[in-house]
C-alpha positions as CSV (number, residue, x, y, z in Angstrom):
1,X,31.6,82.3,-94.5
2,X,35.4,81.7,-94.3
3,X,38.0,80.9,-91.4
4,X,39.5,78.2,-89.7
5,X,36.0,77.5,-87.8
6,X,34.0,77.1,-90.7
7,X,33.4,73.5,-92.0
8,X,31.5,72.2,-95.2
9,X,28.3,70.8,-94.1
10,X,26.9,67.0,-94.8
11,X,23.7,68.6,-95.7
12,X,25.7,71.1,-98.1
13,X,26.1,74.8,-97.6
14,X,29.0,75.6,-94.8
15,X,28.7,75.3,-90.6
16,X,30.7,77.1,-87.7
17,X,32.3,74.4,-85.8
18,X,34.0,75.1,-82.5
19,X,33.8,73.2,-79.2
20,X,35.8,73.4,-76.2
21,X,35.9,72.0,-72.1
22,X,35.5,73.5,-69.0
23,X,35.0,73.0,-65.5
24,X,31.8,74.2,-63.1
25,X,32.6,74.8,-60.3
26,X,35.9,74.8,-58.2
27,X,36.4,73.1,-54.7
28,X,34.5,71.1,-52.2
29,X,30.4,70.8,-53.0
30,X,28.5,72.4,-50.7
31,X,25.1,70.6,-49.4
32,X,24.3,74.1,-48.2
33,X,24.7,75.8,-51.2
34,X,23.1,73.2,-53.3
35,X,20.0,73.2,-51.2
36,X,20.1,77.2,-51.1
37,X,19.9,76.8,-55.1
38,X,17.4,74.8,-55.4
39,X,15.3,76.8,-52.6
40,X,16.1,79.8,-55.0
41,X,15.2,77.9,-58.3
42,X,11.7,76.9,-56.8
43,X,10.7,80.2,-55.6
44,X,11.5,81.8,-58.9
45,X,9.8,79.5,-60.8
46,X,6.9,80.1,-58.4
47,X,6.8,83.2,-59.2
48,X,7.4,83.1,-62.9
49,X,3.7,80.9,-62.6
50,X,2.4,84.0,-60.9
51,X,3.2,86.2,-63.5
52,X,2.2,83.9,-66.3
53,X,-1.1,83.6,-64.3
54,X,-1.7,87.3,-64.2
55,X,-0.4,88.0,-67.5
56,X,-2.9,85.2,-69.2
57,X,-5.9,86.3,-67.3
58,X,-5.6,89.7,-68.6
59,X,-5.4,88.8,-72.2
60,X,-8.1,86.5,-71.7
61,X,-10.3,89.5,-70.1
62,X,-8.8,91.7,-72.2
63,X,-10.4,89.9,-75.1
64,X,-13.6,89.4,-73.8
65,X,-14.3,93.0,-73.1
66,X,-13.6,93.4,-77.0
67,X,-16.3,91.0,-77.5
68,X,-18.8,92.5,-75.1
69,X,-18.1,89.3,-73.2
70,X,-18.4,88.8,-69.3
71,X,-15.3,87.7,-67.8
72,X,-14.3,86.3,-63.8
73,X,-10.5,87.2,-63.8
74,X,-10.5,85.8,-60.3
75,X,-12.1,82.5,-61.1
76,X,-9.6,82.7,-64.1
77,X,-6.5,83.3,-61.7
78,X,-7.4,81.2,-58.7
79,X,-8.2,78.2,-61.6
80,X,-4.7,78.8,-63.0
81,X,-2.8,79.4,-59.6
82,X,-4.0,75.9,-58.7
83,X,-2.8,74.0,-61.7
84,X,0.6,74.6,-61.1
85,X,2.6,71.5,-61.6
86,X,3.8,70.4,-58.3
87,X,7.3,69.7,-57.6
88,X,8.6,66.2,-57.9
């Protein structure tokens, strides 16, 4: 590597350096916004546990039919559906 970004390295070989500043955000903060946000955040994360849920319990099942195995996909969804981490 070569260039004006490229430093050597304390641990030897050669490293991209760069860093810069920058500013989030412009004018007033909104409480409204803010709360929108984080009503947004929790609901997608919500979701995203869904989906893991679903997407777990099918491997799992998946699996087990392989194996001949019986398999409650329900008890299986319902168990992980309820060990969501709760929100602080």
């Amino acid at each position: 590597m070569q260039g004006p970004l490229v430093k050597k390295s304390k641990y030897g070989g050669k490293i991209v350096e760069y860093a810069t500043t920058f500013k989030v955000g412009a004018g007033k903060p909104s409480a409204e916004k803010d709360s929108a946000a984080r009503t947004k955040s929790d609901k997608d994360i919500h979701e995203w546990w869904l989906n893991n849920c679903k997407s777990n319990c099918n491997f799992v099942q998946s699996n087990a039919r392989q194996r001949g195995d019986s398999y409650d996909w329900d008890r299986c969804y319902y168990k992980c559906v309820a060990d969501e981490p709760k929100k602080k």
